[in-house]
C-alpha positions as CSV (number, residue, x, y, z in Angstrom):
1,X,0.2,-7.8,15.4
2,X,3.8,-7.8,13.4
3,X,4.8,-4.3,13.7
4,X,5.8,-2.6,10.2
5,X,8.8,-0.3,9.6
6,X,7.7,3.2,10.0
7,X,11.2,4.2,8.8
8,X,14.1,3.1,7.0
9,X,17.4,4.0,6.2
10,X,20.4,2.9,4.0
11,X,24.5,3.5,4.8
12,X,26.1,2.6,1.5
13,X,29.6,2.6,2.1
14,X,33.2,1.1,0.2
15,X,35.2,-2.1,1.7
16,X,38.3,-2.3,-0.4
17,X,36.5,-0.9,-3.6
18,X,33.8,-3.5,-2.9
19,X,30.4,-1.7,-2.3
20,X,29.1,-2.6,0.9
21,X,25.7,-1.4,2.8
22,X,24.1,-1.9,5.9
23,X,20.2,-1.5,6.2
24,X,18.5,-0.3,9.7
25,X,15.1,0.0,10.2
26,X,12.8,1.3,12.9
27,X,10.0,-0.8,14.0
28,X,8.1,0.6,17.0
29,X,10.9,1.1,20.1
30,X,13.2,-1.4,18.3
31,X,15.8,-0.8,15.5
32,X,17.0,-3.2,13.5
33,X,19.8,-3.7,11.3
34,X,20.9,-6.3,8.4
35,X,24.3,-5.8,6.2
36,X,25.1,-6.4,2.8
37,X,27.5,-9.9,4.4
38,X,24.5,-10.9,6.5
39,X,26.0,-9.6,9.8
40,X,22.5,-8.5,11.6
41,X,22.0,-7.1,14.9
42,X,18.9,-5.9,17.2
43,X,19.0,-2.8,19.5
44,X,18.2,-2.8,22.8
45,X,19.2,-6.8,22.6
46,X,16.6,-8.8,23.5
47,X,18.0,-9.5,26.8
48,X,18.0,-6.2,28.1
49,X,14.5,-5.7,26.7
50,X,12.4,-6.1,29.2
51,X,8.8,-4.9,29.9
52,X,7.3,-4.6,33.1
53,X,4.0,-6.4,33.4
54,X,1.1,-4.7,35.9
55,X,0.2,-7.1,38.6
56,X,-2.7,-9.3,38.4
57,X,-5.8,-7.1,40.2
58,X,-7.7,-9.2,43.4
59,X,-11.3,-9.7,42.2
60,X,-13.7,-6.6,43.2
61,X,-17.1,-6.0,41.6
62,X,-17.1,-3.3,38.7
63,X,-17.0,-0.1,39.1
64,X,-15.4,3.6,38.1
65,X,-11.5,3.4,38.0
66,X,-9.4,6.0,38.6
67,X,-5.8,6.1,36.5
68,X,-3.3,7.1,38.7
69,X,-0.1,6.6,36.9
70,X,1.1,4.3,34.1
71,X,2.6,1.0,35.8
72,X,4.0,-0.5,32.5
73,X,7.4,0.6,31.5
74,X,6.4,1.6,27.8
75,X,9.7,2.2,25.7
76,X,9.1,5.2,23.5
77,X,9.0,4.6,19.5
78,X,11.1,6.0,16.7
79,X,9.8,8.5,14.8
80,X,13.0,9.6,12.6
81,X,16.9,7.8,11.3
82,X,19.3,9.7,10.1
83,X,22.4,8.4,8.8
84,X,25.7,10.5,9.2
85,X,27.5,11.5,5.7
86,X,30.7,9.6,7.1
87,X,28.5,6.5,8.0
88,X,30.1,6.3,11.3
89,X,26.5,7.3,13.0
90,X,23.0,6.9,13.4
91,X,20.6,9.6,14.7
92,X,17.4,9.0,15.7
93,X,14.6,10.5,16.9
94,X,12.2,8.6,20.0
95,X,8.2,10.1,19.9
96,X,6.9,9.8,23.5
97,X,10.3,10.9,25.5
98,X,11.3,13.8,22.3
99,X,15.1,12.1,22.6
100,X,17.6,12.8,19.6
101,X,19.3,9.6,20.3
102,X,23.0,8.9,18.5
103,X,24.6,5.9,17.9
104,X,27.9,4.7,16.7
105,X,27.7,1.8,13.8
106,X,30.4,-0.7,14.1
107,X,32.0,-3.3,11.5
108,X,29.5,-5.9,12.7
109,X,26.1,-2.9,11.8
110,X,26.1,-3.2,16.1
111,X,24.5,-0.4,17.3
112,X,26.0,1.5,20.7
113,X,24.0,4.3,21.9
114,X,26.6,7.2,22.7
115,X,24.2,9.6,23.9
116,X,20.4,10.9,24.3
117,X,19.3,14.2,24.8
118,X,15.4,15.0,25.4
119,X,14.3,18.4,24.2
120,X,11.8,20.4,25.4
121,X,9.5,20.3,22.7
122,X,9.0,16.9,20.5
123,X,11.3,17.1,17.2
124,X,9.2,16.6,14.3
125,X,12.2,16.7,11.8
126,X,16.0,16.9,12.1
127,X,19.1,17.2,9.7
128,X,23.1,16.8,9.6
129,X,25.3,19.6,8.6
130,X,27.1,18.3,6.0
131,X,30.2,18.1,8.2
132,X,28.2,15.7,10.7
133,X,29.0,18.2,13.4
134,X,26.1,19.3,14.4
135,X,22.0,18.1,14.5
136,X,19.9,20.4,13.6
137,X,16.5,19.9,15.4
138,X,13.1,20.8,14.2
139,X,9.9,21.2,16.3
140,X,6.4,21.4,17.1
141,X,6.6,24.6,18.3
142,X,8.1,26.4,15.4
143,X,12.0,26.4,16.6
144,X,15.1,25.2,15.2
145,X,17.7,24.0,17.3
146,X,21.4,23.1,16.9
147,X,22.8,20.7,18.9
148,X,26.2,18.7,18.8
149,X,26.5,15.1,17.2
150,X,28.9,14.4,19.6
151,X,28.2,15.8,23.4
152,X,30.8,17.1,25.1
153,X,31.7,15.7,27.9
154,X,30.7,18.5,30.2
155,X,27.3,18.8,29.0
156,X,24.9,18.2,32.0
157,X,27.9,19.9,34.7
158,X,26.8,23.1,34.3
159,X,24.3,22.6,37.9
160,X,26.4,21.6,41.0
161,X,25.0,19.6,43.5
162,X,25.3,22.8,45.8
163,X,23.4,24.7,43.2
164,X,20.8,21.8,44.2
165,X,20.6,21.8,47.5
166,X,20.2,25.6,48.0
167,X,17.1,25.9,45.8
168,X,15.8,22.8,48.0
169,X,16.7,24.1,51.1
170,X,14.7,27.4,50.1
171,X,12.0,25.5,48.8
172,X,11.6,24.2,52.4
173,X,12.0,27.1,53.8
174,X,8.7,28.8,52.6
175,X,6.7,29.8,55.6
176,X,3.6,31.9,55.0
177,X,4.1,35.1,57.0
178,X,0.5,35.5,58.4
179,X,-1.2,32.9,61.0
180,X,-4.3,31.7,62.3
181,X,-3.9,34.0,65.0
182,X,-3.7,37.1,62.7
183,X,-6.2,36.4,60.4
184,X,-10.1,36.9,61.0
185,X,-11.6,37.3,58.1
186,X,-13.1,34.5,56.5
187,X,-11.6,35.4,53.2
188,X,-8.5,36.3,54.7
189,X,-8.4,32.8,56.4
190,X,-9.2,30.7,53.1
191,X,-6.4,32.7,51.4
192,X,-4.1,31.3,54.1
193,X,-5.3,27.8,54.1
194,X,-4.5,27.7,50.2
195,X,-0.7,29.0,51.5
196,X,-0.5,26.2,54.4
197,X,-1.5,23.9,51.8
198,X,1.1,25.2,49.5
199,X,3.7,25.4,51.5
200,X,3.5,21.2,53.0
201,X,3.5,20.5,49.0
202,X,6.5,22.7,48.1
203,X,6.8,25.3,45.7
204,X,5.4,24.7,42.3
205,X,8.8,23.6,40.4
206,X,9.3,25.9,36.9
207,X,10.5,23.6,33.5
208,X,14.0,22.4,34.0
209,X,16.1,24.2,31.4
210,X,18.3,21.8,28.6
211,X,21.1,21.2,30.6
212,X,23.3,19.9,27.7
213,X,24.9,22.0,25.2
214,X,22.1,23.9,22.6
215,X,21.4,26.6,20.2
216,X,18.4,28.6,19.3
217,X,18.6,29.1,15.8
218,X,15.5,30.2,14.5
219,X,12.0,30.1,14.8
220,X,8.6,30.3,12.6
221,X,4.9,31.4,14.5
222,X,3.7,27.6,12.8
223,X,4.3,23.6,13.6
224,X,7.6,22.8,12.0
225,X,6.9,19.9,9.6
226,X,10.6,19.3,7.2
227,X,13.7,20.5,7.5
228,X,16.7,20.4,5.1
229,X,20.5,21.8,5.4
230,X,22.5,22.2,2.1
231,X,25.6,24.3,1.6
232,X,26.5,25.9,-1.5
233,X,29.6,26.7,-3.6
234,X,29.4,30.6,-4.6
235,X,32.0,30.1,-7.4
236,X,34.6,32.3,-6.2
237,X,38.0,30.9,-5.6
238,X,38.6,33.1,-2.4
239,X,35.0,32.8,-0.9
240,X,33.7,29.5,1.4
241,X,30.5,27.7,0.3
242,X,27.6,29.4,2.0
243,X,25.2,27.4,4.0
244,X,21.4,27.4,4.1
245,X,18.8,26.4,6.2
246,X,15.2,25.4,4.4
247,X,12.4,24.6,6.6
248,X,8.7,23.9,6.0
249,X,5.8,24.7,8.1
250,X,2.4,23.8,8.4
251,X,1.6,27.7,7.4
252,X,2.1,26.8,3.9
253,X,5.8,28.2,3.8
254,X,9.2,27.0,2.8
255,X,11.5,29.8,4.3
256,X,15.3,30.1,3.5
257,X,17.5,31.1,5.7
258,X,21.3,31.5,6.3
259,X,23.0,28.8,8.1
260,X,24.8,29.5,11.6
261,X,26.4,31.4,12.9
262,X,23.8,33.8,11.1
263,X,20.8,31.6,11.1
264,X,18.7,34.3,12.0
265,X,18.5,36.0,8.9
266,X,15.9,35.4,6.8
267,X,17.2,35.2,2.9
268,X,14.1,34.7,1.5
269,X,10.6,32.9,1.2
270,X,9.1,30.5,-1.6
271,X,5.7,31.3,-2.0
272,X,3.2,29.0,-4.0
273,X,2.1,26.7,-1.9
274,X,-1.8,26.6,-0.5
275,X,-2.1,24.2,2.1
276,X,0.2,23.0,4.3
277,X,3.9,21.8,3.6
278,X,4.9,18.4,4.7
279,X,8.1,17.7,3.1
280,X,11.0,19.0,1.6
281,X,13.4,17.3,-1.2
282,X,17.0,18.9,-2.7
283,X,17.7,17.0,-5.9
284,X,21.6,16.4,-6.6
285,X,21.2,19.3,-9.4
286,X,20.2,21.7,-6.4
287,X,16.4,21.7,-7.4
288,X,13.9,21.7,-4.3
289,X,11.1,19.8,-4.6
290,X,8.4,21.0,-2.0
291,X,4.8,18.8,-0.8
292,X,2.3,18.7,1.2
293,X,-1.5,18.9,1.4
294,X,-1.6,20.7,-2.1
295,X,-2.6,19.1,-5.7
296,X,0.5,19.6,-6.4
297,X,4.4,19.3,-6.4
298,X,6.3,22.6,-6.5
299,X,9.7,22.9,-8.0
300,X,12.0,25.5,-7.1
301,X,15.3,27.4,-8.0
302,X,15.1,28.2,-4.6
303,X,18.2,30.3,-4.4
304,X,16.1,32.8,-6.4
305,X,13.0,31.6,-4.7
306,X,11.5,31.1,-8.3
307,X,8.7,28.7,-9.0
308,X,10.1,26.5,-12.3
309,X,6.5,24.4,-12.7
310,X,3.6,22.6,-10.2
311,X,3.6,18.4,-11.1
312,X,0.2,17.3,-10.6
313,X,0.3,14.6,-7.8
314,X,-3.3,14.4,-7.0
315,X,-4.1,13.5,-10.5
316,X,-1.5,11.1,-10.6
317,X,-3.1,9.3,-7.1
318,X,-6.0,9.5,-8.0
319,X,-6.0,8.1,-11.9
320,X,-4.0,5.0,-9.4
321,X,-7.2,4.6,-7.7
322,X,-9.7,4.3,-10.5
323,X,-7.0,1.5,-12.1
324,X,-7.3,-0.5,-9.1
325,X,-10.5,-2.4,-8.3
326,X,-10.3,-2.6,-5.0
327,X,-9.9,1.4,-4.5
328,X,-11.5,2.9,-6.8
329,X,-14.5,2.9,-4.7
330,X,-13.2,4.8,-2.3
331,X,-13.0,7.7,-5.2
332,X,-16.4,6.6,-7.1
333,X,-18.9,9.8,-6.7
334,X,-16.4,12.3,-4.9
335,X,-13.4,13.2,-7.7
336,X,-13.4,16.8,-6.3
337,X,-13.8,16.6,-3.1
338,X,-10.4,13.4,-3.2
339,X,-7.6,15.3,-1.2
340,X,-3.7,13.9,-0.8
341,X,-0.8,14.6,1.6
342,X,2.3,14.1,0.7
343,X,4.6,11.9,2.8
344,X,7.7,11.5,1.7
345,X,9.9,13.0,-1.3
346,X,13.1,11.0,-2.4
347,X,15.8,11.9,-4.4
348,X,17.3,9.0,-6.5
349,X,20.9,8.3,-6.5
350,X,21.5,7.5,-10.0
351,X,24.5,7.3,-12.1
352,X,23.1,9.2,-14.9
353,X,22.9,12.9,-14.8
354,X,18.5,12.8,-14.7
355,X,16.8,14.5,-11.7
356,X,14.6,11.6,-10.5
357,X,12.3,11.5,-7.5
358,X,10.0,9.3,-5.8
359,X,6.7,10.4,-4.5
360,X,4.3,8.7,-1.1
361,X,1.6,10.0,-0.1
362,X,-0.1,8.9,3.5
363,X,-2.4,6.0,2.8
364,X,-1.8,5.3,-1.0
365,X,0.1,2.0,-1.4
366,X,2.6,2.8,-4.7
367,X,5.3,5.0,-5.6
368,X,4.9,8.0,-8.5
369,X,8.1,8.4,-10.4
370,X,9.1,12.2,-11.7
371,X,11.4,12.6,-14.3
372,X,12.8,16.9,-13.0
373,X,13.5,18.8,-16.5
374,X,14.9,21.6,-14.2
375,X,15.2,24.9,-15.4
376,X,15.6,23.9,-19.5
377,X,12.5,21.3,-20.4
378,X,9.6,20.8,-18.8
379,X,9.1,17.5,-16.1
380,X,7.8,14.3,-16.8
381,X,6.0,11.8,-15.0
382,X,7.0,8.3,-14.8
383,X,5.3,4.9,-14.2
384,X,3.5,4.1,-10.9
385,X,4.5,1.5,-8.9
386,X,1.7,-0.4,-7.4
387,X,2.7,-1.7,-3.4
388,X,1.3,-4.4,-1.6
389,X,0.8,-2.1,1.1
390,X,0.7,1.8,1.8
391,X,4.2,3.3,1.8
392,X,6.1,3.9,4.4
393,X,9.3,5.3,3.7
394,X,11.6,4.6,1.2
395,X,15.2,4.5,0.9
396,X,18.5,3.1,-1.5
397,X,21.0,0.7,-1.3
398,X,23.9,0.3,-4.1
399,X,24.8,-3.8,-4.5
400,X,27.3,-2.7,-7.0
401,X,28.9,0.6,-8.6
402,X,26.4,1.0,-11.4
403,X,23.1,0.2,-10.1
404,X,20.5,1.2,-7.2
405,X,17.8,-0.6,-5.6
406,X,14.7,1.2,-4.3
407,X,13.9,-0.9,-0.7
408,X,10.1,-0.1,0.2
409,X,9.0,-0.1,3.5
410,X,5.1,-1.0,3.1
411,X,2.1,-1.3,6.2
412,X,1.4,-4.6,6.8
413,X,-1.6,-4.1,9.5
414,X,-3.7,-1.5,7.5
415,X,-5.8,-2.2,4.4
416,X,-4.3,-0.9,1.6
417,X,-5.8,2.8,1.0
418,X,-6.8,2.7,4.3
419,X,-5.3,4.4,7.9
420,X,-7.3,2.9,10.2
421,X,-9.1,-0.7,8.9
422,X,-6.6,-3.4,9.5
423,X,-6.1,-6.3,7.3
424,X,-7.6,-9.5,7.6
425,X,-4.8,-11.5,6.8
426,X,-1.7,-10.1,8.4
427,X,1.5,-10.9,6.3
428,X,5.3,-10.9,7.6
429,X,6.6,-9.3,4.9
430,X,6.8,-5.6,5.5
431,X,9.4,-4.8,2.7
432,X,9.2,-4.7,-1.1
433,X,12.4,-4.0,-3.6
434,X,12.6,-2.1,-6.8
435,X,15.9,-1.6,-9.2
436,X,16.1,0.6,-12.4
437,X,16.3,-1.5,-15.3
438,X,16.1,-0.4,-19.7
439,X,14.7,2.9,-18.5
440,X,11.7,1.8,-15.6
441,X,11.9,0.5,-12.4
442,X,10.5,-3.1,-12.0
443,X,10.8,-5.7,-8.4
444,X,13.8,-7.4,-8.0
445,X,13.4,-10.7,-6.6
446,X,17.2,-11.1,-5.7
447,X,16.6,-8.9,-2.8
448,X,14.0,-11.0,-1.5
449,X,16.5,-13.7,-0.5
450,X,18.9,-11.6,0.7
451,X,17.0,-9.2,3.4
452,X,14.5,-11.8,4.3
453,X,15.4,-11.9,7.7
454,X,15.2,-8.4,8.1
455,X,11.5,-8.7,6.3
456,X,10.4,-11.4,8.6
457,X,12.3,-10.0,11.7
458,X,10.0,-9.7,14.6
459,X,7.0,-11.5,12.7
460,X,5.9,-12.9,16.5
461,X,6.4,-9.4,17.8
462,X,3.4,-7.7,18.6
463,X,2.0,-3.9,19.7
464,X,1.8,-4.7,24.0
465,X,-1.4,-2.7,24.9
466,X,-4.2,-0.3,22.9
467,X,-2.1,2.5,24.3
468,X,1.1,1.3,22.4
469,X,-1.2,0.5,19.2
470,X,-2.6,4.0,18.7
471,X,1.3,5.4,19.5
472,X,2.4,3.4,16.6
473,X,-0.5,4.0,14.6
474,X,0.0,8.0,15.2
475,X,3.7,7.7,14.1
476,X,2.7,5.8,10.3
477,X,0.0,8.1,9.5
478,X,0.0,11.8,11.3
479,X,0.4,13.9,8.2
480,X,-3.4,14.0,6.9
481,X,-4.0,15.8,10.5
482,X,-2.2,19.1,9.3
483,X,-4.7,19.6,7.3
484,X,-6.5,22.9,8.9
485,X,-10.7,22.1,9.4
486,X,-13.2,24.8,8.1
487,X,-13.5,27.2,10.4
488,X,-10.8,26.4,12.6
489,X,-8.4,29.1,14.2
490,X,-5.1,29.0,12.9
């Protein structure tokens, strides 16, 4: 089973005026990288990827197993890229072991891993400050943490090993007071068995605190689902652009609050939204753009946390499905009850001054183009574009000053429309390319050539076990399960 790219990101930079990109893209534990001069790399190397296989079991008649322990070294997955705004860096995020991971790009798109740092809870989003001096990390748990791109190099030397060895030499030295001579109740005697026992097992070890450098920021009572980190320019001459933090929860709100040092307070709330919010866009006029399990798209000035207009998405998906005769079945007899979630929102980076966004949502394979009309005319929608697969994520690459190409990453495994029935026929291609040309976007076949080995890369690579299968299944399509059930407790 070809693994897809559940995520994709593009670092357009300049070589001697020339535009230049590299691509990377996550597929399962692997990233994967291709540049714009056909340098390409793999990280971890193949070589140092290695998996260890269980042993072969002696033949025994069948019967009830018991799972002890996981003998097969599973690598954890990516779940989030991040590219720095210098393009020096690449943050990701690994599922399983909740890592922010950074790495440093070199001139050949090489990746070297300069650090990882597991959180206590997963991170279900992060950003940059715009500075690239700092991650801000997103969780499951509602908190928002700040950590440094860059660790320090006396991160993890804050415990000395005498530190260690005195909490381990008290551990040892619990001793229940009472006896077997002192004890004669039965009760009495069970209560001391449980201590005996207890004590030869050690004392029940309390979660290790972070022990690199970290910040609490903030925090909301729901699952964090997006997070975004802008700074803006007040206008005066004398005063320094004020930053924000915007996060999205699965509570239905989009709260704004003050960047750090003063992330704690709360500026302000943009209320609108009925079910939950899944993703958060800031167009290059300063609109947000806001999704999630709603019929709608909401557009804000959020700096006065005023609603502008709702753009009907559902309608959008679902007038897609009755033009395509392979889903429109899946619609045929239940219009009403045909729900969306919203999984990615993309700015475009054009060189005109029009507020354009992309639109996914979780198991729909095309694209819905929005033309913004901001505060002065109302939006517009554009054309769909039709996928050979559901989206994945999308990002942009620049082959030259004046244009942009869309680069698609599409599931190859699932039917399209569907999360869970696989395809028949599976197909190496996992990417599909789009450029902007007299006013629509249409497939450009000249990137075909040119990132085909990234496309095909790993066409013979395969998902190891189920275990590793429903991991990388979880990661493509997760946002459908925010979605709160009838009657369930908040």
């Amino acid at each position: 089973m070809a693994l897809p790219y559940q995520c994709i990101q593009a670092c357009n930079r300049s070589a001697n005026g020339t535009p230049d990109w590299i691509l990377f893209g996550a597929r399962g534990s692997k990233l994967v990288a291709q540049s714009s001069s056909g340098a390409t790399s793999v990280w971890p190397a193949e070589e140092n990827y290695k998996i260890v296989k269980e042993p072969d079991e002696p033949q025994e008649p069948p019967g009830k197993k018991i799972k002890l322990s996981h003998t097969v070294d599973q690598p954890s997955n990516f779940s989030t890229i991040v590219i720095s705004s210098n393009k020096k860096y690449l943050v990701a995020v690994t599922a399983e072991d909740k890592c922010i991971r950074v790495y440093q790009i070199d001139s050949d798109c090489h990746l070297h891993q300069l650090s990882q740092r597991c959180m206590a809870r997963r991170p279900s989003a992060i950003a940059l400050a715009p500075d690239d001096s700092t991650i801000l990390s997103a969780d499951k748990f509602g908190d928002v943490y700040a950590v440094p791109l860059l660790q320090p190099p006396e991160d993890g030397q804050n415990r000395t090993p005498g530190s260690e060895q005195s909490e381990t030499t008290a551990q040892k030295q619990f001793v229940p007071s009472a006896s077997v001579f002192t004890v004669h109740s039965g009760r009495n005697r069970k209560v001391l068995e449980e201590q005996i026992k207890q004590a030869s097992k050690g004392q029940l070890k309390t979660k290790e605190p972070l022990k690199f450098k970290h910040d609490l920021l903030l925090g909301h009572v729901s699952m964090l689902t997006d997070i975004a980190y802008t700074t803006v320019d007040t206008g005066g001459e004398e005063e320094t652009p004020r930053s924000y933090i915007l996060t999205a929860d699965r509570d239905e709100h989009v709260r704004i609050s003050r960047g750090p040092p003063q992330a704690h307070i709360i500026e302000g709330f943009c209320h609108g939204h009925e079910e939950f919010v899944s993703r958060l866009c800031l167009t290059k006029s300063g609109l947000l753009v806001s999704g999630g399990g709603d019929a709608h798209l909401l557009v804000w000035d959020w700096l006065n946390y005023r609603l502008l207009e709702k753009l009907g998405i559902r309608d959008a998906v679902l007038g897609f499905f009755k033009t395509q005769a392979e889903l429109a079945s899946m619609v045929s007899g239940n219009e009403d009850g045909f729900k969306i979630a919203v999984s990615g929102i993309w700015s475009v980076p054009q060189h005109h001054p029009e507020n354009e966004i992309l639109v996914a949502c979780e198991g729909v394979p095309a694209l819905f183009n929005f033309r913004l009309g901001g505060k002065q005319k109302p939006s517009t929608i554009g054309e769909v574009i039709p996928l050979s697969g559901n989206a994945l994520d999308v990002t942009f690459i620049c082959p030259s000053k004046e244009t942009r190409t869309a680069v698609v990453s599409v599931d190859n495994l699932h039917k399209p429309g569907s999360t869970t029935e696989t395809r028949e026929d599976l197909g190496p291609y996992r990417l599909q390319y789009f450029s902007y040309q007299d006013g629509k976007w249409g497939a450009d076949p000249t990137m075909d050539a040119t990132l085909e080995w990234f496309s095909r890369r790993g066409a013979d690579d395969s998902a190891r076990n189920d275990d590793a299968k429903k991991a990388i299944r979880d990661i493509l399509y997760g946002v459908q399960n925010l979605r709160k059930q009838a009657g369930a407790e908040d």
